[in-house]
N, C-alpha and C positions, 0 to 999 in steps of 0.2 A: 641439315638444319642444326644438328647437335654442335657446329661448330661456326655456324654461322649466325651470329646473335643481331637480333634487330637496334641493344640498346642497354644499358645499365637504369638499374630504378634505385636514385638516391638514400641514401640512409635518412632518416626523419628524425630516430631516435633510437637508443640504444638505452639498457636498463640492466641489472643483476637485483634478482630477489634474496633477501637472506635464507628464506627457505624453499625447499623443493617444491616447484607444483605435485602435486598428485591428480591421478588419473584423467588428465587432461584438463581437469578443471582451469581453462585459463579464457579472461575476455579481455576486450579490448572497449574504453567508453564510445561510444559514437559522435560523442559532439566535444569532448574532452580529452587532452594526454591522462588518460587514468586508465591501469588494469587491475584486472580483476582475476586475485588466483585461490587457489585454494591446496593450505600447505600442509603438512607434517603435524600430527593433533586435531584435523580437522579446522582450522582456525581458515577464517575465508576473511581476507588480508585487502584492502584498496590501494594499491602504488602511484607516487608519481613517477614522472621518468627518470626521473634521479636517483629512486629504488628507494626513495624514504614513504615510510607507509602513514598512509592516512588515517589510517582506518581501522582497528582490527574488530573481526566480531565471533565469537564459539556460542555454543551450548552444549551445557555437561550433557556428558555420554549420547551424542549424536556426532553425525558427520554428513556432509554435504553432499548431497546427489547429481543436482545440477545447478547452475547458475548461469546468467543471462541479463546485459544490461537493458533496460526500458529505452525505446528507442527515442526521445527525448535527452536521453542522458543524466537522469534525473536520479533511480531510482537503480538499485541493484538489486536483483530478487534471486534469493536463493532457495532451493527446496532438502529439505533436511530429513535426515532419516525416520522423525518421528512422524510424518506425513504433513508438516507444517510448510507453506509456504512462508518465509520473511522476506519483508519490501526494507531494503538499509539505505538510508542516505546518503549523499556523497561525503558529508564531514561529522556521521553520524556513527558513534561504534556500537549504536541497539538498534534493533529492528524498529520501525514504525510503526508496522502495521505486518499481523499477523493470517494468514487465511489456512484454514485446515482444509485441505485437500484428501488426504489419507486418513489413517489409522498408525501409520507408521509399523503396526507386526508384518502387516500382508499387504499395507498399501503403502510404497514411497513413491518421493516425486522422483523422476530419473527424466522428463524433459520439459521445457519451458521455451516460449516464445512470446513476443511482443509484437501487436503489428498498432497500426494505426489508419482509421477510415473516416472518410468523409461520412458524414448522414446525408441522409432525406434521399427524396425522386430527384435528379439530379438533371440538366438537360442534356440536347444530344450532345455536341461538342462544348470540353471545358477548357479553357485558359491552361498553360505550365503549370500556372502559381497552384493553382489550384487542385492539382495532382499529385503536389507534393505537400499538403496539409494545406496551402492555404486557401482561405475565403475569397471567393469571385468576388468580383467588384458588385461594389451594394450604391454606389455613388453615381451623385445626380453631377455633370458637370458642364460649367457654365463659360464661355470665353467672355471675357471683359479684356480688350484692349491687349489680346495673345497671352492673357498669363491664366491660365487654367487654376479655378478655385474648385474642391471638391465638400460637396455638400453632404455631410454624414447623414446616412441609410436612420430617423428619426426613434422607429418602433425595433431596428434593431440592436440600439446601442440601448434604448430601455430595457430591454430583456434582459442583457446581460451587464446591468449595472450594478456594479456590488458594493452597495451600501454600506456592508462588512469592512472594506477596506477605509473609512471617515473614522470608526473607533478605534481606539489605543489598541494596543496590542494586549493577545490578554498574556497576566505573567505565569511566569514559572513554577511548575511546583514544587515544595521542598524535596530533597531527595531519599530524605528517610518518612516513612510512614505509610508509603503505599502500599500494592498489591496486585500483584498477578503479575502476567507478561507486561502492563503497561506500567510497570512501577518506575521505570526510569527515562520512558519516552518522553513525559511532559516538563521535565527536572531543569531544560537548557533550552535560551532562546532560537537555538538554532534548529532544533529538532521539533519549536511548535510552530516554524517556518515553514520546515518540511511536509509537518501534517497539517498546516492548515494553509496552504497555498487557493488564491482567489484562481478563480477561471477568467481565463484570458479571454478578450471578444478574438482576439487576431486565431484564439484557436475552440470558437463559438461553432463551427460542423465537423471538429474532428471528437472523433471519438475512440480514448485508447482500448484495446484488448489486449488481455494475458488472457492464453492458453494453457495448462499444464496438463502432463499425463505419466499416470502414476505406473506401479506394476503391476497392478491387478487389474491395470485397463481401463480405468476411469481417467476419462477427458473433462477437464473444469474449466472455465470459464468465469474471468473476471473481467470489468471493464474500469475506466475513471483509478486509476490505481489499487481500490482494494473493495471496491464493489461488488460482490461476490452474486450471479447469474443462478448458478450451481451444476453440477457434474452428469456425464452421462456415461454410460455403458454403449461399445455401437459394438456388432461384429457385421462386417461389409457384406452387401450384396452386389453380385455381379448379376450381367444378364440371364444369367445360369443359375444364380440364387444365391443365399445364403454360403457363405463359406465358412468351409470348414466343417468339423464334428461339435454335436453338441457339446455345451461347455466350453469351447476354444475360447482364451483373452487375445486379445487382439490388445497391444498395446503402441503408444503416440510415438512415433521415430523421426516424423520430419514435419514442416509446416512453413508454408508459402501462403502470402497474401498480397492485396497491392489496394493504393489507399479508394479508389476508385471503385473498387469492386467489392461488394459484403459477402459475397463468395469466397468463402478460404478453404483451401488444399490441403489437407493432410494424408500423411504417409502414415500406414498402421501396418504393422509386422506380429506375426503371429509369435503369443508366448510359447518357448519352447520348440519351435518348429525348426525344420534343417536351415531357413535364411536364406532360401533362395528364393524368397516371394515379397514384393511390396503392396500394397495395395492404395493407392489414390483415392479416397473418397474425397467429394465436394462435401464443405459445413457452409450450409445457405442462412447465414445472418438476417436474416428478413427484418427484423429489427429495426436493423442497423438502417437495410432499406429504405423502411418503410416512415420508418422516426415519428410517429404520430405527435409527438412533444420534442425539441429540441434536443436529440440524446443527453450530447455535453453537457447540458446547461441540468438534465435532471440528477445526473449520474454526480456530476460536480457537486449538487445541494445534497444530494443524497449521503454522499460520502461524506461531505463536511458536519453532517446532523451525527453521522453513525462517531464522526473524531470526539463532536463536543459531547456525545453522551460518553465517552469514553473517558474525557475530560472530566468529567460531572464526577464520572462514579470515582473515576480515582481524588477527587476533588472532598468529596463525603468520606472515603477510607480516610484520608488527612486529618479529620473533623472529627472523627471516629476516635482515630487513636489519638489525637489532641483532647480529648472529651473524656477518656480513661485516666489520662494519665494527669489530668486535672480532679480527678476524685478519688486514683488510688489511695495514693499514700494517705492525706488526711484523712482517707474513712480508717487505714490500720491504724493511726493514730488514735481515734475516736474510739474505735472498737476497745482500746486496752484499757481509756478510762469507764467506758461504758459498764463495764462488767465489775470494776470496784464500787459504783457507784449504787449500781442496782442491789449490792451486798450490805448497805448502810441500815440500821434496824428504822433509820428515820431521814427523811430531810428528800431531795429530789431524787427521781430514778431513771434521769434520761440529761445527758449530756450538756444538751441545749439547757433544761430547766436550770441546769446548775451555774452553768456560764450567763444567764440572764439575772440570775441570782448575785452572781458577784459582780455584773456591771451595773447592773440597780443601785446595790447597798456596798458593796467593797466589800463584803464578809468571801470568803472563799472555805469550800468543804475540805474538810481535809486529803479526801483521794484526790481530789483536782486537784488542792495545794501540791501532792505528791506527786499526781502528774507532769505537772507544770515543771517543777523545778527540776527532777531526776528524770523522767522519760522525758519528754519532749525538749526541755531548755533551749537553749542558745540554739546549738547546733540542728536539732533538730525543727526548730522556726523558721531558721533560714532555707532547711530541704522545702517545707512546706509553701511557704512564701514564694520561693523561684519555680515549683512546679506550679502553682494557680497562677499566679502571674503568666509566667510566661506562657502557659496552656490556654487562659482565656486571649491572652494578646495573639497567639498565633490562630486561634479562631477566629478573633477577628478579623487577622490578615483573610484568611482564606474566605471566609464569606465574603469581605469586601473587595478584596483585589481579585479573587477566583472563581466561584461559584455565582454570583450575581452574573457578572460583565459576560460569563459563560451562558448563564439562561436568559441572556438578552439575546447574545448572538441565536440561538436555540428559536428565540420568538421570533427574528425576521426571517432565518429560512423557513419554517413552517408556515409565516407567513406569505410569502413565496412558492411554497410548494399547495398552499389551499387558493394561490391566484392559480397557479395551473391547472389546478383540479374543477374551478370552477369555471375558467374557459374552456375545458374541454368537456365538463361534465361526462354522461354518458354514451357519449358520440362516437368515443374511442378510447379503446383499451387501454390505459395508462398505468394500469395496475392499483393504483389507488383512489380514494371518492375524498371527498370535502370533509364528510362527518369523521373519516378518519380521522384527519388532519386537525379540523376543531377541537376533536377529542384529546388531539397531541397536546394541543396549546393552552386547553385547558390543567393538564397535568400541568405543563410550567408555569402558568397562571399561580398554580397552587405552592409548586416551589419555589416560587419565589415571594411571594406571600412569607411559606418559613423560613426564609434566608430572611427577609429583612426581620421577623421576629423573633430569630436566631441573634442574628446582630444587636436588637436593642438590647436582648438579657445580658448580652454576655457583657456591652459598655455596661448595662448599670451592674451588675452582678462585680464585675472588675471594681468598677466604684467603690461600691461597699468593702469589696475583700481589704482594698487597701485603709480604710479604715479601723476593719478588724484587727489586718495583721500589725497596727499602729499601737492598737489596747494590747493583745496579744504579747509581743515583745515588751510591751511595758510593763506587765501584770509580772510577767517572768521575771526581770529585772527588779522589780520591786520586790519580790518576796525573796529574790534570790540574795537581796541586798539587805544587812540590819536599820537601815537609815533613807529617808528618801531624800533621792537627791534634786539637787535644784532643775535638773535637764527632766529628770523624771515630774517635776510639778508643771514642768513649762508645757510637757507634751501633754499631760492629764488636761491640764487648763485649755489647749486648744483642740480635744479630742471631739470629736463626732459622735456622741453616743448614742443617741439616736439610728444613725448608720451603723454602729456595732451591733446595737439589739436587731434591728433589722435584717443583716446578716446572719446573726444569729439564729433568728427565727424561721427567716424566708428558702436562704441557701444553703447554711451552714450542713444538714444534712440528706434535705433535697431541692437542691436546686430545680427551676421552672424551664432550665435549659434540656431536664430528663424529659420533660414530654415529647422535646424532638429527636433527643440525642439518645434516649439510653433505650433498652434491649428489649423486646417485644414477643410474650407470648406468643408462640405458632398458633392456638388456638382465636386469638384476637386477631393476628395476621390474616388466618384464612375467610376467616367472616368480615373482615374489613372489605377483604377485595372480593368477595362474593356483593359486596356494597356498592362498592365500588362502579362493579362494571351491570346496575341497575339503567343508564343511560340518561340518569338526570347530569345537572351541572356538578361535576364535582368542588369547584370553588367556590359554590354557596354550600354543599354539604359540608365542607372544612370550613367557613365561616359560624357556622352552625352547631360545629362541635369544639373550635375552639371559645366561643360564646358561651357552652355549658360547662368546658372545663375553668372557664372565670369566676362562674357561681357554683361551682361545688358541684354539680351535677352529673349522673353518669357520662360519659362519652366515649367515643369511638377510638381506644388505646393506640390502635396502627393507624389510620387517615395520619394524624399529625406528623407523625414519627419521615423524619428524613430519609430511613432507610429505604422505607417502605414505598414513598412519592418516586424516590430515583429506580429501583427496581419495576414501579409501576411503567413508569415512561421509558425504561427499558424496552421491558416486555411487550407491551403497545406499538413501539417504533420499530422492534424486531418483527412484528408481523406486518408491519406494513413496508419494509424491506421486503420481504417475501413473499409478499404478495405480487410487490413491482419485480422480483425477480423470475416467478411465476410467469407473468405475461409475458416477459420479455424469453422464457424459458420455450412457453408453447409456440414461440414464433423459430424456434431454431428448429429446422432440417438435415437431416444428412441424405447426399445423393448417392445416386449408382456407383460403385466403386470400379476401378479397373484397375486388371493386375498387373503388373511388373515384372519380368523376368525374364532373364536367357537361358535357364537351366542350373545356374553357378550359383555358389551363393556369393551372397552383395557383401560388399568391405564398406567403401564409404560413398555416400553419397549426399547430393544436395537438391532444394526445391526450389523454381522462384516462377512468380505468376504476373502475368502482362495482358492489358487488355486485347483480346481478339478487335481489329477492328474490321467492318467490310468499307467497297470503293466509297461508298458514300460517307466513310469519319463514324460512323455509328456504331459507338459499343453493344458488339453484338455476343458478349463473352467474355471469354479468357482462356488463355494460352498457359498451359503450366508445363514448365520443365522440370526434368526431371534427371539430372546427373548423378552417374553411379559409376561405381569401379566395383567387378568381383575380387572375393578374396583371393584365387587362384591365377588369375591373369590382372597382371599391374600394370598393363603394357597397352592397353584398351579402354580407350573413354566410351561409357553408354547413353545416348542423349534421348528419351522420351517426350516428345513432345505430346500433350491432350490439350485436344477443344474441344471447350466444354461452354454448350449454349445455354445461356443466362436469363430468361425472361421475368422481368418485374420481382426480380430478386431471389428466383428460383433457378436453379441447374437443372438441366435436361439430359439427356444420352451424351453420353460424350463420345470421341471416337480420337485414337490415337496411331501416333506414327512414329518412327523411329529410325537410328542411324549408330553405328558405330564409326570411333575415330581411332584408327589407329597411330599410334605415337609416334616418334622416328625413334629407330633401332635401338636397341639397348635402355631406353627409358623405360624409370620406374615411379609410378605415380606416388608421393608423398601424402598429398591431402589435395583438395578442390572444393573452390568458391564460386555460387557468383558476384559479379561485380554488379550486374546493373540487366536492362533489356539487350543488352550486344553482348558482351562478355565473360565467357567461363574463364576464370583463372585455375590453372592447373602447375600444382608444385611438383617439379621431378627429379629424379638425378640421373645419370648418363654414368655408364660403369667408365669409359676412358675418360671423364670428366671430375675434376675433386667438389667441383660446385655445384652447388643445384641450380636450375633453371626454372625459369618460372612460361609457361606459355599460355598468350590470351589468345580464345577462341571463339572467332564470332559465329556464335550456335544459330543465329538468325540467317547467316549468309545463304545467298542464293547457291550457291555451290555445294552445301550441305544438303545431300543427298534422302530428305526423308523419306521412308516408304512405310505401307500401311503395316502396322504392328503385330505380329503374329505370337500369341503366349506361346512364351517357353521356349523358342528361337530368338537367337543373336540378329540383330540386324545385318542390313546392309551395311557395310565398310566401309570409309576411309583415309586411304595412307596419309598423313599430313607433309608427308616428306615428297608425296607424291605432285607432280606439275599443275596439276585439276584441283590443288586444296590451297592454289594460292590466294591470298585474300581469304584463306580461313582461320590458318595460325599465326603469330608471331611469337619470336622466343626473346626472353628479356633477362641476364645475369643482376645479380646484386651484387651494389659496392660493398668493401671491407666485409668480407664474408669469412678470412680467415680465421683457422681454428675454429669456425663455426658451422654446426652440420642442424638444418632446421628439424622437429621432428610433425610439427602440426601448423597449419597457416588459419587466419580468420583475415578475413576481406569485409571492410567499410570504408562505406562514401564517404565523400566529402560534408563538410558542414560548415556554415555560415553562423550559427547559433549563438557561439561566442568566438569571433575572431573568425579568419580566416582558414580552415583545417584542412589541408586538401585529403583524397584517397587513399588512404594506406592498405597496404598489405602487413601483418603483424605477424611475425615468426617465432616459433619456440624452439628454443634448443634441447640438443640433446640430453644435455646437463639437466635440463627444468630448471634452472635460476636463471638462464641467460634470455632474455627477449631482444629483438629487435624489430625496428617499425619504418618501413619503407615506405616514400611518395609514390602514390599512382601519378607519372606524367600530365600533365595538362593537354597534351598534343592526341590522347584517348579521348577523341570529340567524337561525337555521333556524325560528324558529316564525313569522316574516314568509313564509320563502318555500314553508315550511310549508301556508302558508294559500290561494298561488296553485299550488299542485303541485297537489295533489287525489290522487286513487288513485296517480298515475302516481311518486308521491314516493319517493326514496331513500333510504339513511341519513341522519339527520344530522349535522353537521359536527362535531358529535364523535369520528362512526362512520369518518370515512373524512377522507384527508390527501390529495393531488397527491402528484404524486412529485417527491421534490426539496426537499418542505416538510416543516415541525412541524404538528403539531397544535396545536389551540387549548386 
């Protein structure tokens, strides 16, 4: 076989990075020409294939553990040494969206996967389309005169109609004045695309999952993009029990799913241990099964409330520092005349009295006179002027362009998620109740309430300033001048005085905008929200206290306070996050696990899982493979096959079988994928040989020899070279391979998504700057391998996708 090749696999694409991959960190996009590496400094780099980069993204003093594109192709997620998961977009160089997984001293991420599942009870036999994400037919349809009209499915295009997408888009935020990790996600139209993407009806029962798994052996769990489940600890039990010694970590090495099945497979490998052991456990998604509410549709609203409160709070930090830097400077201003004035044996003893004094009558004191002309003058009028100015005008941006339009969107998904709550009421576990939900809405009731009373001070406040700063400059100019001038009469004669004393008195040194804006005893804080969360309405209690702070009256210092309102519906919506992750927590299972092994320890190996079906079409399970190569022997493929029976969304006993393949003469296994339900792709090289060969192996064929699986023994054998393995392997070279020696392959389907993408196999060289990206053949139809399966055949490659890939 080593010299008799079935066929060349065209070149697709060719690329050179500027920098080295490191530690294999290399992906390939699934629905896109984009990879994904991670180079020299840590820096995790997006290319296209012409090696210009898209994308770059770091964070100081970390480095990149694993990475993994979202099987959409949407989303690049990386997990980083501090134990943080990042979700990067494709034209994005910050993270979106951040998930903590670890701790980062003693927990990083080191693996990641993406699958994607249909919801609900599903019936017995489904459609292609619908195996591969999409929606059964929901349509009513009619012939009129041979031309087929299809009648849209009524209550389910309601459900998921997003009213969201009829308003403007909300804008950007400025790029300075934030805080935290989200300080620069919300700064560019393109990255509030990213995170605030509508739910598609065409993808209304898929439901995504991320999986990761750290060092210390915590498996996490996210769905909807950055919905966070939350993490578990497992150490496997076989029929024989618990394995291992107390305290063993068991940590994540492999994972297999298929969109059909809530059932996913993972591979856990003992920390520390010799590596001659895998272990299979089934993770039974019941959930996912069971869907008592539309997953997609909650997880989607879910996620979208968790972006805009993200939105909010960085929306308020803007507001914050816009709100400082409107009152610093003129308060040190005011402080240095303050303090000559209070030293006068007579006449006013407070700033304001004085400045009312000289727009009254024209007399000026003399420390003011000195203020005026020598501290403050010219120069310093104009600092003062462009910081209120532009401080109140950018307040106003942001309450009106940012902060409102954000707690509108806030009020229809809660509205949305209190209609779900209320058609399911207590019937079923949904995680959340109605009163929550009310409760939600009433905090944004409230916030917005102070956004718009936000907004009126700051127009009339703005108002007034500029008439001040109209006397102000004038007052200065005139004493600074021996003679008044004609410009100077013209402006006095059409001056607002009225509005300057006004100013004067109202804002000039506390402004009505500090009841929302400015800083709040913790003692007031804590008794607020002990108030707070009494269980009446809180948008009459804040009608109530802003009504006594009108007449002078005591009132409730933190209710009004902005900080306070956003922090409250924080912390409120943070538990009702968690509560839905709760329910949807105690529905997840892990099954009997079963081991792996011939004795050897394992080099590399791979998972992919396919519906079991019997004669009748009827999903009765799933079929998980399981391909490995020992460290010790490179010359021998391992194939595990487990059925594993599935009822009403649980695993059962499973029972496994196995087969070895041995390679023809002299091969040495490079890497191995699979492609699909038929094909193990296997990269190798041949010592009389300068190229490597690539050979697909149909693991399903009837000719593949499985027998019942015995721990800790090698299977059953066979030669591929040998007459009886025909119809199992074929060997396939690559064009323009020269000077080129691959050292890691990744295998992904086909995709329809954008364009037409066929199958590639994607190569690394040895260098780490060189990649190339070969076409899988068209002519790898399932009714080829079709024809060497026999009974033992699965779906075909319609029916069923890798994980990680498109369908074809």
């Amino acid at each position: 076989m080593a010299n008799n090749h079935n066929g060349h696999l065209r070149l697709f694409s060719m690329s050179k990075v500027s920098t080295p991959v490191t530690n294999g960190h290399f992906a390939c996009n699934p629905v896109v020409d984009l990879t994904a590496t991670v180079g020299e400094g840590n820096e995790l780099y997006i290319w296209r294939a012409n090696g210009q980069v898209v994308s770059r993204h770091t964070e100081r003093n970390q480095k990149v553990d694993a990475i993994k594109w979202k099987e959409d192709g949407q989303f690049l997620v990386a997990g980083w040494s501090d134990g943080v998961v990042r979700l990067v977009g494709l034209e994005s160089s910050k993270a979106v969206h951040h998930i903590r997984v670890g701790d980062g001293a003693t927990s990083r991420v080191d693996f990641i996967a993406w699958s994607r599942n249909v919801t609900g009870k599903r019936p017995a036999t489904r459609s292609s389309s619908a195996a591969v994400g999409q929606l059964p037919s929901r349509s009513i349809v009619l012939d009129d005169d041979d031309d087929k009209k299809d009648i849209l499915d009524l209550p389910h295009e309601l459900t998921f109609l997003e009213i969201e997408t009829t308003l403007p888009k909300i804008s950007p935020l400025p790029v300075s004045g934030g805080s935290g990790d989200d300080m620069f996600i919300f700064s560019t139209t393109s990255s509030l695309d990213f995170v605030f993407r509508p739910c598609k009806t065409e993808d209304a029962d898929i439901v995504h999952v991320m999986i990761a798994g750290t060092t210390d052996g915590n498996i996490h769990l996210s769905i909807y993009d950055s919905f966070v489940i939350g993490s578990f600890k497992h150490t496997p039990r076989t029929a024989k029990g618990p394995v291992g010694s107390g305290g063993a970590v068991f940590h994540l090495s492999g994972h297999g799913s298929h969109p059909d099945i809530s059932t996913h497979s993972l591979l856990l490998r003992q920390k520390g241990g010799d590596g001659k052991m895998l272990y299979l456990v089934p993770l039974d998604l019941t959930f996912v099964y069971d869907s008592p509410v539309n997953l997609s549709l909650l997880a989607s609203k879910m996620t979208t409330l968790q972006n805009l409160l993200r939105y909010v709070k960085q929306t308020q930090s803007h507001m914050m520092s816009e709100w400082k830097s409107t009152r610093e400077l003129p308060a040190r201003f005011l402080s240095s005349v303050q303090e000559d004035l209070q030293k006068m044996p007579k006449g006013p003893v407070t700033v304001v009295q004085a400045l009312c004094h000289t727009v009254a009558t024209g007399h000026v004191f003399p420390p003011l006179k000195e203020w005026l002309v020598d501290s403050l003058a010219e120069r310093g009028h104009k600092r003062w002027d462009k910081a209120v100015i532009s401080g109140l005008e950018n307040l106003r941006g942001l309450v009106h362009e940012n902060l409102i339009p954000a707690l509108e969107r806030c009020g229809i998904v809660l509205s949305r998620l209190l209609g779900i709550a209320r058609f399911h009421g207590s019937r079923e576990s949904i995680g959340f109740t109605a009163t929550q939900i009310t409760k939600l809405m009433d905090i944004v009731s409230c916030l917005t309430v102070v956004a718009h009373k936000i907004l009126l001070n700051v127009m009339d406040e703005l108002e007034h300033f500029t008439s001040f700063s109209t006397w102000l400059r004038m007052e200065i100019d005139e004493l600074a001048s021996s003679t008044m001038t004609e410009e100077l009469t013209e402006k006095e004669a059409t001056l607002d005085n009225a509005k300057v004393l006004t100013y004067i008195q109202r804002y000039l040194v506390n402004s009505p905008l500090a009841l929302f804006l400015d800083d709040v005893a913790k003692e007031d804080y804590n008794k607020d929200l002990e108030l707070a969360e009494d269980g009446h309405s809180l948008l009459q209690l804040l009608d109530r206290q802003l009504q006594r702070n009108d007449v002078g009256l005591p009132y409730m210092k933190a209710l009004p306070h902005l900080d306070f309102l956003v922090n409250y519906l924080t912390g409120r919506a943070g538990a009702v996050f968690k509560d839905i992750a709760e329910a949807e927590k105690r529905s997840i299972r892990f099954g009997q696990a079963t081991e792996i092994s011939i004795g050897q320890k394992i080099w590399k190996h791979d998972v992919f899982v396919c519906p079991r079906h019997q004669k009748t079409g009827v999903d009765s399970g799933a079929f998980t493979f399981t391909a490995f190569v020992s460290d010790n022997d490179k010359n021998n493929v391992y194939i595990y096959r487990t059925s594993i029976p599935i009822i009403n969304g649980i695993s059962g006993t499973a029972t496994t079988s196995a087969c070895g393949l041995a390679l023809p003469k002299d091969a040495t296994v490079i890497d191995l994928n699979y492609l699909d339900n038929q094909a193990l792709l296997v990269l190798c090289n041949y010592k009389d040989e300068s190229k490597p060969v690539l050979l697909r192996i149909v693991y399903q064929s009837a000719h593949v020899p499985y027998s019942d699986y015995k721990e800790g023994q090698a299977p059953n054998m066979i030669k591929l070279e040998a007459q009886d393995a025909k119809g199992v392997c074929s060997s396939y070279t690559f064009s323009q391979m020269s000077g080129f020696t691959p050292v890691q392959m990744e295998v992904r389907g086909g995709s329809h998504a954008r364009g037409n993408v066929p199958a590639k196999v994607c190569l690394l060289g040895r260098d780490k700057v060189t990649y190339k990206m070969y076409a899988i053949p068209e002519d790898w139809s399932s009714t080829e391998a079709a024809a060497a399966a026999g009974s033992q055949m699965a779906p075909s490659r319609e029916d069923v996708t890798m994980e990680g890939s498109q369908p074809y």
